[in-house]
PDB file of N, CA, C and O in Angstrom:
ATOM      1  N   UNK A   1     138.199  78.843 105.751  1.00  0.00           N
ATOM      2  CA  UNK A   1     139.021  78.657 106.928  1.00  0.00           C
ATOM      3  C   UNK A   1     138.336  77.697 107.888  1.00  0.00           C
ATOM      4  O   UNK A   1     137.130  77.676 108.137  1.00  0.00           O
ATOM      5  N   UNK A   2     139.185  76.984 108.342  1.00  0.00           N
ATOM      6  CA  UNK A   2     138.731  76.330 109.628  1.00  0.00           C
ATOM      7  C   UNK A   2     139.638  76.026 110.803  1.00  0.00           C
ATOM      8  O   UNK A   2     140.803  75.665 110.637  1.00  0.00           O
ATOM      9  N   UNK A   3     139.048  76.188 112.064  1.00  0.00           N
ATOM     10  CA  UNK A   3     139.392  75.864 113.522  1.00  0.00           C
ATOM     11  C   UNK A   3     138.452  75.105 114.142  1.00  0.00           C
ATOM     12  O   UNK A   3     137.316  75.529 114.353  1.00  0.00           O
ATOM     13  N   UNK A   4     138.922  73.733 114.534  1.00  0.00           N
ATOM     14  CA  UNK A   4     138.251  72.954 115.362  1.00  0.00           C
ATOM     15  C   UNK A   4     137.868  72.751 114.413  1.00  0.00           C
ATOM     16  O   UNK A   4     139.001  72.321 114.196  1.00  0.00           O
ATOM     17  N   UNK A   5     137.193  72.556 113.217  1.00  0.00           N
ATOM     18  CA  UNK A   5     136.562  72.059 112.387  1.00  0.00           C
ATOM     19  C   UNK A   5     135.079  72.726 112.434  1.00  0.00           C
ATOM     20  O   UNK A   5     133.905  72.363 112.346  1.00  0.00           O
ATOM     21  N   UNK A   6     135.797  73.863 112.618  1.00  0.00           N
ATOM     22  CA  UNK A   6     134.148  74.857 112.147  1.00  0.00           C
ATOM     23  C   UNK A   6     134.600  75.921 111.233  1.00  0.00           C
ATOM     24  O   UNK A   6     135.701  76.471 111.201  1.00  0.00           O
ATOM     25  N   UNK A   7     133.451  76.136 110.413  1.00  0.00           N
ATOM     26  CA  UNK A   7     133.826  77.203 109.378  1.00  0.00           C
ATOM     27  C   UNK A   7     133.701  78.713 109.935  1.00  0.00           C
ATOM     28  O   UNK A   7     132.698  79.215 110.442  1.00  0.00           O
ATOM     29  N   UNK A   8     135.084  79.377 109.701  1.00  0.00           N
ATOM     30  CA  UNK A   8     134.449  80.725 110.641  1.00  0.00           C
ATOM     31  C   UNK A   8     134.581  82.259 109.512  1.00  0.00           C
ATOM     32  O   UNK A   8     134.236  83.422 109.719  1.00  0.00           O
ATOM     33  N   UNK A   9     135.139  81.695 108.479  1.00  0.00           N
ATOM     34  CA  UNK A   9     135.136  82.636 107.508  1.00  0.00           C
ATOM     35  C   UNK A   9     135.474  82.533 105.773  1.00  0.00           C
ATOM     36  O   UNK A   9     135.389  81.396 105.308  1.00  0.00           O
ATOM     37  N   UNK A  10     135.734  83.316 105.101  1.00  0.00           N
ATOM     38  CA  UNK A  10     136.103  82.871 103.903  1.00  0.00           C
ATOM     39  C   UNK A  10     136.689  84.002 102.831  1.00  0.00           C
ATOM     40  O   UNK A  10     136.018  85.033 102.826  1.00  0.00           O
ATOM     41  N   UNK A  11     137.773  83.988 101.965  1.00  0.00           N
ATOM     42  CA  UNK A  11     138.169  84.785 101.263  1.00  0.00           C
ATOM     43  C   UNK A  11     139.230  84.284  99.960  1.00  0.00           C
ATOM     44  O   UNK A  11     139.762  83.181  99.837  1.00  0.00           O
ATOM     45  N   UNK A  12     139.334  85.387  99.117  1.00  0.00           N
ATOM     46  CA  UNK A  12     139.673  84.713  97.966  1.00  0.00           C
ATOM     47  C   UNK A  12     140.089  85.817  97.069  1.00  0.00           C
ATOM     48  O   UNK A  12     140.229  86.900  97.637  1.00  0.00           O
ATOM     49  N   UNK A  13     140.341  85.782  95.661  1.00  0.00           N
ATOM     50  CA  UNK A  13     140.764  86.834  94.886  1.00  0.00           C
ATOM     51  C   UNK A  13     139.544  86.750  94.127  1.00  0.00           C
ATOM     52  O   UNK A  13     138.910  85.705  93.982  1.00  0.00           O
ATOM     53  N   UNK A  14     139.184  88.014  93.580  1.00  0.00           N
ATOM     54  CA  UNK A  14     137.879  88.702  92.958  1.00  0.00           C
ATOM     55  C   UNK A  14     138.278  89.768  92.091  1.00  0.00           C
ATOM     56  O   UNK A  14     139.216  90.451  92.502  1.00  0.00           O
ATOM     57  N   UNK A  15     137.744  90.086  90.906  1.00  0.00           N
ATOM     58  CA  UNK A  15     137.805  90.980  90.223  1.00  0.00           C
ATOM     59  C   UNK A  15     138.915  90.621  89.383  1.00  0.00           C
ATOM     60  O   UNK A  15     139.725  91.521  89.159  1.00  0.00           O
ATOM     61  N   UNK A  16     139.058  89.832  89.027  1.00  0.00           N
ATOM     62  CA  UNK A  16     140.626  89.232  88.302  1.00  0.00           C
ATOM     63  C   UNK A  16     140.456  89.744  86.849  1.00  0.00           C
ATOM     64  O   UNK A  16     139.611  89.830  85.958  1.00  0.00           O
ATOM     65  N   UNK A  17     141.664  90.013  87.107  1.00  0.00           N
ATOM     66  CA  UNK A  17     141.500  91.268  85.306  1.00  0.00           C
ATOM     67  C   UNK A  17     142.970  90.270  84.966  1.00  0.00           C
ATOM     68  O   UNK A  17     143.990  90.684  85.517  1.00  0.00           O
ATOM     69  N   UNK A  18     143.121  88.911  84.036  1.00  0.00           N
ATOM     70  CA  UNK A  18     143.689  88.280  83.908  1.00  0.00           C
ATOM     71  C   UNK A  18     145.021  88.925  82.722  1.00  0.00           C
ATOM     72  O   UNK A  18     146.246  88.951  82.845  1.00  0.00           O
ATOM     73  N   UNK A  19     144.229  89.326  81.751  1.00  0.00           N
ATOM     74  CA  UNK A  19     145.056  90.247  81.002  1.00  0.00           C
ATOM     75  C   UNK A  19     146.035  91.275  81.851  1.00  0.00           C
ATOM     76  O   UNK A  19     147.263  91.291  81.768  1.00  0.00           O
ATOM     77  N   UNK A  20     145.342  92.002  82.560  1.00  0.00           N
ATOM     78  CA  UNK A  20     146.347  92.876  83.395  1.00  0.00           C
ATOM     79  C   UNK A  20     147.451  91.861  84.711  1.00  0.00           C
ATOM     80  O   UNK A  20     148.516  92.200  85.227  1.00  0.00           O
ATOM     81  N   UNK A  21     146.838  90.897  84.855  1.00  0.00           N
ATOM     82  CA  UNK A  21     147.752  89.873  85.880  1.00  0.00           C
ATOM     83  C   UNK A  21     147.547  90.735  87.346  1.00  0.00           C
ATOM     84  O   UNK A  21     148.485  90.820  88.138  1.00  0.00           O
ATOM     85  N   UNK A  22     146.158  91.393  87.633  1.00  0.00           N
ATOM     86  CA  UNK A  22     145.687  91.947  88.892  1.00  0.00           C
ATOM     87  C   UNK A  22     144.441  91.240  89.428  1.00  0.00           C
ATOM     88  O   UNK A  22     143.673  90.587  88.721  1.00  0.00           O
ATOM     89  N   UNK A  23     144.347  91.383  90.400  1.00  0.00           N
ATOM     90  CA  UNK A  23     142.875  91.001  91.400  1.00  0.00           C
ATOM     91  C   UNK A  23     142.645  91.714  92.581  1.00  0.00           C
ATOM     92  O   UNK A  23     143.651  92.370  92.853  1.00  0.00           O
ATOM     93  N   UNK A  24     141.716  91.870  93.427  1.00  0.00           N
ATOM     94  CA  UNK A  24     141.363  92.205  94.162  1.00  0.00           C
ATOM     95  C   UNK A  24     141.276  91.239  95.515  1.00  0.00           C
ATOM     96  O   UNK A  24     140.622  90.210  95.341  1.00  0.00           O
ATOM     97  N   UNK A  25     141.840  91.429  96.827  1.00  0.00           N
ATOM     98  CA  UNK A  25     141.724  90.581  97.648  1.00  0.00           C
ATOM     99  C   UNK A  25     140.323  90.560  98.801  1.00  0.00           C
ATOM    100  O   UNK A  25     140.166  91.552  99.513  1.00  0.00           O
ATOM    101  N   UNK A  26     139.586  89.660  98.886  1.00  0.00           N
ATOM    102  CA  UNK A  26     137.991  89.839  99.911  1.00  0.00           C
ATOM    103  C   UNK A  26     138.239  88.987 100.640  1.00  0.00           C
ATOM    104  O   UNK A  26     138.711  87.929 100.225  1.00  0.00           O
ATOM    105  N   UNK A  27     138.018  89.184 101.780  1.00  0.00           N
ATOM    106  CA  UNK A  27     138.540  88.399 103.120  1.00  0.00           C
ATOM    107  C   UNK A  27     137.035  88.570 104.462  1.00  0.00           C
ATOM    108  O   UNK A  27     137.109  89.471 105.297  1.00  0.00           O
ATOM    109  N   UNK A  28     136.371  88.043 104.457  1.00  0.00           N
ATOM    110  CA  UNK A  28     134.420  87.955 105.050  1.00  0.00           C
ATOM    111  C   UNK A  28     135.452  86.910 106.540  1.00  0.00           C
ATOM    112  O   UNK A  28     136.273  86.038 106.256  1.00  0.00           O
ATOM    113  N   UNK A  29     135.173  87.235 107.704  1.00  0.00           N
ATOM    114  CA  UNK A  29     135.076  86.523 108.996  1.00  0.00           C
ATOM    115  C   UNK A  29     133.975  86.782 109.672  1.00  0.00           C
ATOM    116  O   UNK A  29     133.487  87.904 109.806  1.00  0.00           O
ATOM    117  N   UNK A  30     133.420  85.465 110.250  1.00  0.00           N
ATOM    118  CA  UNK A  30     132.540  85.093 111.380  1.00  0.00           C
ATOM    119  C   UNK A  30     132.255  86.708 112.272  1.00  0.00           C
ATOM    120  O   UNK A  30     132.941  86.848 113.285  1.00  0.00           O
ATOM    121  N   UNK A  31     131.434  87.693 111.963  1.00  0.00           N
ATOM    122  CA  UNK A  31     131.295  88.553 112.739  1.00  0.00           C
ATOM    123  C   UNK A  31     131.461  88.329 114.371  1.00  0.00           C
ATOM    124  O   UNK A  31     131.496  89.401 114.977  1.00  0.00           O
ATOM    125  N   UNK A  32     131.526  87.629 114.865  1.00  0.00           N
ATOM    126  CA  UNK A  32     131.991  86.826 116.286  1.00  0.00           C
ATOM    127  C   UNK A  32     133.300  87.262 117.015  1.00  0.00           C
ATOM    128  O   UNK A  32     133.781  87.475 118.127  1.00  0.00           O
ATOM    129  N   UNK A  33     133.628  87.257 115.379  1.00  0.00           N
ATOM    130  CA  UNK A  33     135.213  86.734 115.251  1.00  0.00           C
ATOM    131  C   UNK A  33     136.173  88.187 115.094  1.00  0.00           C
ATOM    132  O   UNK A  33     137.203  88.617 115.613  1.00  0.00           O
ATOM    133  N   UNK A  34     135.110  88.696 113.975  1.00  0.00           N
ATOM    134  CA  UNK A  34     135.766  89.922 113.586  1.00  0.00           C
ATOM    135  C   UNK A  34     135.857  91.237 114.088  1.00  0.00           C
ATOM    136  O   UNK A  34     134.849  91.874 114.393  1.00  0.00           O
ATOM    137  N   UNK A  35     137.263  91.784 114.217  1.00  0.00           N
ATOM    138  CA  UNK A  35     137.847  92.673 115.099  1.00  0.00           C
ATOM    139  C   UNK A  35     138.799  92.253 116.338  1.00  0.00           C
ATOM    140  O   UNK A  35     139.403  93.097 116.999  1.00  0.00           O
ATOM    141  N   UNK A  36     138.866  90.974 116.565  1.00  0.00           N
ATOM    142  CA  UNK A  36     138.799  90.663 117.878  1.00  0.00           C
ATOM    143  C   UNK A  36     140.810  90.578 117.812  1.00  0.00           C
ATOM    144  O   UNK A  36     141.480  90.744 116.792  1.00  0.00           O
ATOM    145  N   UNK A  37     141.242  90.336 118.940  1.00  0.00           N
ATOM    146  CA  UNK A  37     142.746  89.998 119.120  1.00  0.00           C
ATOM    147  C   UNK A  37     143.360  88.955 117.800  1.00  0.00           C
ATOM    148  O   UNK A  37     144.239  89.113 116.953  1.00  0.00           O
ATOM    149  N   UNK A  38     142.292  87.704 118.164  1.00  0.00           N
ATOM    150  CA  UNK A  38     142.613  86.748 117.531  1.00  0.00           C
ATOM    151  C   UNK A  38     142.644  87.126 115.986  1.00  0.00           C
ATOM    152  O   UNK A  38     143.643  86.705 115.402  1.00  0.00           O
ATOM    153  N   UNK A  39     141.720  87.853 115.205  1.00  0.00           N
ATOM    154  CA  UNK A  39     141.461  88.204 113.967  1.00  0.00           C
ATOM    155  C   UNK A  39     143.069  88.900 113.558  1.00  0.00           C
ATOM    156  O   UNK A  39     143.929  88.359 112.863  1.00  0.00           O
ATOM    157  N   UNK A  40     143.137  90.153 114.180  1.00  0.00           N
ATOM    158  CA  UNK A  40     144.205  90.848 114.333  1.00  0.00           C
ATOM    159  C   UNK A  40     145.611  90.435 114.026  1.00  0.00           C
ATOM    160  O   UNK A  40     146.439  91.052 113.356  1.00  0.00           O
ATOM    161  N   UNK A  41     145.772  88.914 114.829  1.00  0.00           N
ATOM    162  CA  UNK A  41     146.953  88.758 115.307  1.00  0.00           C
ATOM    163  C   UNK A  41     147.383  87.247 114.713  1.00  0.00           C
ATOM    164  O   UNK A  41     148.426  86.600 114.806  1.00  0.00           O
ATOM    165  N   UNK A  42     146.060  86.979 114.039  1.00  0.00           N
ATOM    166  CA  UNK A  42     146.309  85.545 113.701  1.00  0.00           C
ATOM    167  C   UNK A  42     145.517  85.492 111.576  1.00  0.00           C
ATOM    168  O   UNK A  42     145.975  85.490 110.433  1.00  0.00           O
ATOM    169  N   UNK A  43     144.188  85.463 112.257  1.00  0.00           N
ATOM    170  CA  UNK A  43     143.538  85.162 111.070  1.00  0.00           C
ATOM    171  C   UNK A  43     143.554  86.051 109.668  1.00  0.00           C
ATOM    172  O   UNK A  43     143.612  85.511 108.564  1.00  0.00           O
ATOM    173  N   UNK A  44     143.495  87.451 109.857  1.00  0.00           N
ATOM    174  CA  UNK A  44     143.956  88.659 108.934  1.00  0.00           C
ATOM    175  C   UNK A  44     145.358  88.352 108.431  1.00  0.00           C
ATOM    176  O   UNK A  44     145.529  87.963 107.276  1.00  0.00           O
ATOM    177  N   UNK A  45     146.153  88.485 109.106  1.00  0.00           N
ATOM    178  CA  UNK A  45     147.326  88.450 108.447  1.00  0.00           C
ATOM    179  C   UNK A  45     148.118  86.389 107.988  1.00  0.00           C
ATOM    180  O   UNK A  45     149.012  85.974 107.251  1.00  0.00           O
ATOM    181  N   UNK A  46     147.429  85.939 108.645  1.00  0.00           N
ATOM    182  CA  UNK A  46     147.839  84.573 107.928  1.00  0.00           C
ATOM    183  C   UNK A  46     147.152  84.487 106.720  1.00  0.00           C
ATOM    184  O   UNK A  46     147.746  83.974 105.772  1.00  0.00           O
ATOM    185  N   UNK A  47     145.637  85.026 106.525  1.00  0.00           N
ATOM    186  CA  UNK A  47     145.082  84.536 105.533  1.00  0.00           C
ATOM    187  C   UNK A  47     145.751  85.840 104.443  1.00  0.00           C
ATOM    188  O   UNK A  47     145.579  85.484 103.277  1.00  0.00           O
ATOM    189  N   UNK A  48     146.293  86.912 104.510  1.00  0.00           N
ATOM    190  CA  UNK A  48     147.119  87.463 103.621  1.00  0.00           C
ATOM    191  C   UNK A  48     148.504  86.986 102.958  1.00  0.00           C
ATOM    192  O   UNK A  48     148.950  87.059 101.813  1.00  0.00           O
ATOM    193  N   UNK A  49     148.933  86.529 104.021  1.00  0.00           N
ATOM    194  CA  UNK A  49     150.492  85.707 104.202  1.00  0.00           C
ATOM    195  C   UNK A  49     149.874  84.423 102.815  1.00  0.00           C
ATOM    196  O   UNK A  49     150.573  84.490 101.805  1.00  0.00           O
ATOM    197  N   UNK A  50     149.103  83.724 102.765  1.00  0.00           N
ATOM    198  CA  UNK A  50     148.457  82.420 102.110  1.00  0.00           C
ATOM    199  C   UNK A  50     148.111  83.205 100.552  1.00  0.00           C
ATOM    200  O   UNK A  50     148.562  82.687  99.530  1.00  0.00           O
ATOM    201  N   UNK A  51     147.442  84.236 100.489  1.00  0.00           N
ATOM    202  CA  UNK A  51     146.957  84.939  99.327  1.00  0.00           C
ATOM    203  C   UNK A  51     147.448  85.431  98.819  1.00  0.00           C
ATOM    204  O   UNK A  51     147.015  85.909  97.770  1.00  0.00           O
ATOM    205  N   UNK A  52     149.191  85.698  99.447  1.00  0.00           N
ATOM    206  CA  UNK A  52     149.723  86.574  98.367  1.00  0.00           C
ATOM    207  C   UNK A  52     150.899  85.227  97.968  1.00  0.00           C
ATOM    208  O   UNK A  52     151.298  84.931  96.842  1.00  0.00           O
ATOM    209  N   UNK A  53     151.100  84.869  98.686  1.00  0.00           N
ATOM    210  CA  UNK A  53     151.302  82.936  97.830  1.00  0.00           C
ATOM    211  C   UNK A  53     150.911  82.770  96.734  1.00  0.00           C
ATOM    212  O   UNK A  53     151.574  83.070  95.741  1.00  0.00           O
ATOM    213  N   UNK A  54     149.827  82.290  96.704  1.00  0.00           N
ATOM    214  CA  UNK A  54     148.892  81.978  95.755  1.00  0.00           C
ATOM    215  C   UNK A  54     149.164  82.873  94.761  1.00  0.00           C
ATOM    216  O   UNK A  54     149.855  82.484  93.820  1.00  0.00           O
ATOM    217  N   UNK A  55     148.590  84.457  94.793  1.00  0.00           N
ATOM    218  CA  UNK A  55     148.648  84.942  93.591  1.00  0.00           C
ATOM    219  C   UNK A  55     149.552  85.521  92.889  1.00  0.00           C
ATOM    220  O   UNK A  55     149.429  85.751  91.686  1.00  0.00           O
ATOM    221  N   UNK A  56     150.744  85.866  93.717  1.00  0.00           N
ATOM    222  CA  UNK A  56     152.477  85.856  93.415  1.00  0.00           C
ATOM    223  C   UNK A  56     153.205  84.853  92.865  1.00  0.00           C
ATOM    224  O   UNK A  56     153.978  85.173  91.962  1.00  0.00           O
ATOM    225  N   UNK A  57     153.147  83.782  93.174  1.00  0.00           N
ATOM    226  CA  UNK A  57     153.955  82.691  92.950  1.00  0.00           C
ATOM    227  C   UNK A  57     153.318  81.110  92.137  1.00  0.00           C
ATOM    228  O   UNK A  57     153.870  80.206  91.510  1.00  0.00           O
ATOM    229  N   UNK A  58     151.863  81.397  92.566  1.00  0.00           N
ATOM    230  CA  UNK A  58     151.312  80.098  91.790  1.00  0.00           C
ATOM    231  C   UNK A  58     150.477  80.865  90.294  1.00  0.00           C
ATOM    232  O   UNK A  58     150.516  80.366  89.170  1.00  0.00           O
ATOM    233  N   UNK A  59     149.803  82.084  90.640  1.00  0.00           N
ATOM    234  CA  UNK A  59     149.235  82.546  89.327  1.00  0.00           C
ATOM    235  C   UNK A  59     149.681  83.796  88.930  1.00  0.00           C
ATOM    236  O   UNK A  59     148.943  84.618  88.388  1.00  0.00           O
ATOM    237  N   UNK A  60     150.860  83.982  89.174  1.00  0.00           N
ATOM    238  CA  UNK A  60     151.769  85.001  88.355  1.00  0.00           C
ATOM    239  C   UNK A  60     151.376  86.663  88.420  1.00  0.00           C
ATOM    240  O   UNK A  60     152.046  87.580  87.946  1.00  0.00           O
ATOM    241  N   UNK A  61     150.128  86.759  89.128  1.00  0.00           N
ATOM    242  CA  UNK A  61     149.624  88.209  89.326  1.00  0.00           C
ATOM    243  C   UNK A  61     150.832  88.986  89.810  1.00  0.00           C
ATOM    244  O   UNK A  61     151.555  88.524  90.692  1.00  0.00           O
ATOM    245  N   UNK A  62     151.100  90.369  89.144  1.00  0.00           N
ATOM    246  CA  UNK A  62     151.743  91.506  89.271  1.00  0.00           C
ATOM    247  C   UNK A  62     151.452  92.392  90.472  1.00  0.00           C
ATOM    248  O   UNK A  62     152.252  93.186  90.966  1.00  0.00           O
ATOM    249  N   UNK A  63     149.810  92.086  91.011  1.00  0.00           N
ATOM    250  CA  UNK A  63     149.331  93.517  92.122  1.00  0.00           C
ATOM    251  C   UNK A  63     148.015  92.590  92.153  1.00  0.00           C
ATOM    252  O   UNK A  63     147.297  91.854  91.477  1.00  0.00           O
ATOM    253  N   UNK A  64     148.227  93.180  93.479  1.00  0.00           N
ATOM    254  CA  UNK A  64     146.640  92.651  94.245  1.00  0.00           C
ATOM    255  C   UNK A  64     146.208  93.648  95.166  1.00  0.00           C
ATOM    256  O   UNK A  64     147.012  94.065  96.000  1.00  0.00           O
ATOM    257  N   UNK A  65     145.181  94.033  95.128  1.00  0.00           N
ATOM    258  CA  UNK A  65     144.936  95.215  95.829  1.00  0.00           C
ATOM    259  C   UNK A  65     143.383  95.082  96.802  1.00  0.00           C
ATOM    260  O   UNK A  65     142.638  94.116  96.638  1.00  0.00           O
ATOM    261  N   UNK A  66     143.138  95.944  97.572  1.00  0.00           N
ATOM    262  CA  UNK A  66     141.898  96.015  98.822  1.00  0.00           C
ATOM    263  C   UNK A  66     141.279  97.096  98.754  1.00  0.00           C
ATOM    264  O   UNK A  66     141.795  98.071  98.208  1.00  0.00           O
ATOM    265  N   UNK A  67     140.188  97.131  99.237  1.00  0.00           N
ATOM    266  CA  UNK A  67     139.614  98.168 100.021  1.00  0.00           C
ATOM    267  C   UNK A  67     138.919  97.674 101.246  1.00  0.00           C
ATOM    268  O   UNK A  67     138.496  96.534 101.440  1.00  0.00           O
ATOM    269  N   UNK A  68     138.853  98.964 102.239  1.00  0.00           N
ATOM    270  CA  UNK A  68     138.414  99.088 103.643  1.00  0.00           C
ATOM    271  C   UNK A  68     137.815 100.074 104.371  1.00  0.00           C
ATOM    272  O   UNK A  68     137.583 101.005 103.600  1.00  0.00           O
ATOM    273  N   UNK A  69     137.397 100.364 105.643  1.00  0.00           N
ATOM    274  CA  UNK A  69     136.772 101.083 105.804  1.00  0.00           C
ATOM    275  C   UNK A  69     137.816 102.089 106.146  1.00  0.00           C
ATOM    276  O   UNK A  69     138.951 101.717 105.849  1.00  0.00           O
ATOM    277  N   UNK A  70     137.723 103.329 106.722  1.00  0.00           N
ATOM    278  CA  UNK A  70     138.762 104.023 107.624  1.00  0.00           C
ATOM    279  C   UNK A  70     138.981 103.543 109.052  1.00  0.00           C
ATOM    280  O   UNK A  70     140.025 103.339 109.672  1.00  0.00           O
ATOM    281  N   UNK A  71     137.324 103.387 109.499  1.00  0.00           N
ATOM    282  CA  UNK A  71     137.702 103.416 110.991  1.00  0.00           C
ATOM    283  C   UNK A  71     137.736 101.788 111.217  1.00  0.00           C
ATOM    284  O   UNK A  71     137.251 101.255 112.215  1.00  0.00           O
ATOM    285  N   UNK A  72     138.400 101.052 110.114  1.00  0.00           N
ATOM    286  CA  UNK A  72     138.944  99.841 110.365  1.00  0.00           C
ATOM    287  C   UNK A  72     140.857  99.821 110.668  1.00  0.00           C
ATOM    288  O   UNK A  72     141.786  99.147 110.222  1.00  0.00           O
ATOM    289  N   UNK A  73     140.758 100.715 111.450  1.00  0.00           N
ATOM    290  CA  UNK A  73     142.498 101.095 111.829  1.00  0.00           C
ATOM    291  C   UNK A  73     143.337 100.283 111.785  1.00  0.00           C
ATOM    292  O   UNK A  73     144.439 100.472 111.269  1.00  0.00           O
ATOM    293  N   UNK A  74     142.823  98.831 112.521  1.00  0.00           N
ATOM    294  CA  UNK A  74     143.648  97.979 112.387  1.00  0.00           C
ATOM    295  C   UNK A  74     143.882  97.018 111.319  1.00  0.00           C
ATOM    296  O   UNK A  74     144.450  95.929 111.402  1.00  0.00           O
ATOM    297  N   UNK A  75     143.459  97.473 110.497  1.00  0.00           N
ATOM    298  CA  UNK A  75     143.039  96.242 109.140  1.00  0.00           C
ATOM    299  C   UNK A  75     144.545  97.338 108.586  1.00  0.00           C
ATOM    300  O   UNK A  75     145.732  97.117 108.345  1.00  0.00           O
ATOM    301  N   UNK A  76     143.879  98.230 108.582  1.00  0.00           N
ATOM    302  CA  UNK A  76     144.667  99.298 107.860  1.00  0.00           C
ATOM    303  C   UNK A  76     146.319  99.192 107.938  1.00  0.00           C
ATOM    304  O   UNK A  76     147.144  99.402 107.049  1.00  0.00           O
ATOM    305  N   UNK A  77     146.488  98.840 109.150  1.00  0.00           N
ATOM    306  CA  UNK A  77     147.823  98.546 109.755  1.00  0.00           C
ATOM    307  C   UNK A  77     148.970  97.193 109.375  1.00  0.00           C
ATOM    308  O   UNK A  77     150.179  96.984 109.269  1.00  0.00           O
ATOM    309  N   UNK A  78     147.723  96.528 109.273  1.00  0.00           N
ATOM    310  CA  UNK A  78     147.903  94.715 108.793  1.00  0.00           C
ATOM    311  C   UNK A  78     148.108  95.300 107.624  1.00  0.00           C
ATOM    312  O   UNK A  78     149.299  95.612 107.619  1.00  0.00           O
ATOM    313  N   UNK A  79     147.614  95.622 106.636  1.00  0.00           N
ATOM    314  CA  UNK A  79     147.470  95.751 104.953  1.00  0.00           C
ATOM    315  C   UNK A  79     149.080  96.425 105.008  1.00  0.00           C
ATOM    316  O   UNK A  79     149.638  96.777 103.969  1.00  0.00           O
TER     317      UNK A  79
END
């Protein structure tokens, strides 16, 4: 990802079990960054909005799935 032309985070599909047409989604932000309004309201859910693109429609995956913490409430909410 970038804003202003700084790198503030990065994520991607992992665990790709190609036979099954599943992966796992990992999504790492700029601890700075993370938790904040902006994360919340912008960067979490666009960079989901982009990933399930990708692995729906360009590489045919069936399920993509996460894990998180609990007392990440709001992730929880986004997902």
């Amino acid at each position: 990802m970038n804003t202003n032309g700084n790198f503030i985070g990065y994520g991607g599909l992992v665990h790709i079990a190609w036979e099954h047409r599943r992966a796992e989604v990992s999504f790492l932000l700029e601890t700075k960054l993370s938790g904040t309004k902006s994360d919340y309201d912008s960067y979490f859910p666009n960079f989901l909005a982009m990933i399930k693109i990708l692995a729906f429609n360009h590489l045919g995956f069936d399920r993509i799935c996460t894990e998180t913490y609990a007392i990440r409430k709001q992730y929880i909410l986004i997902l």
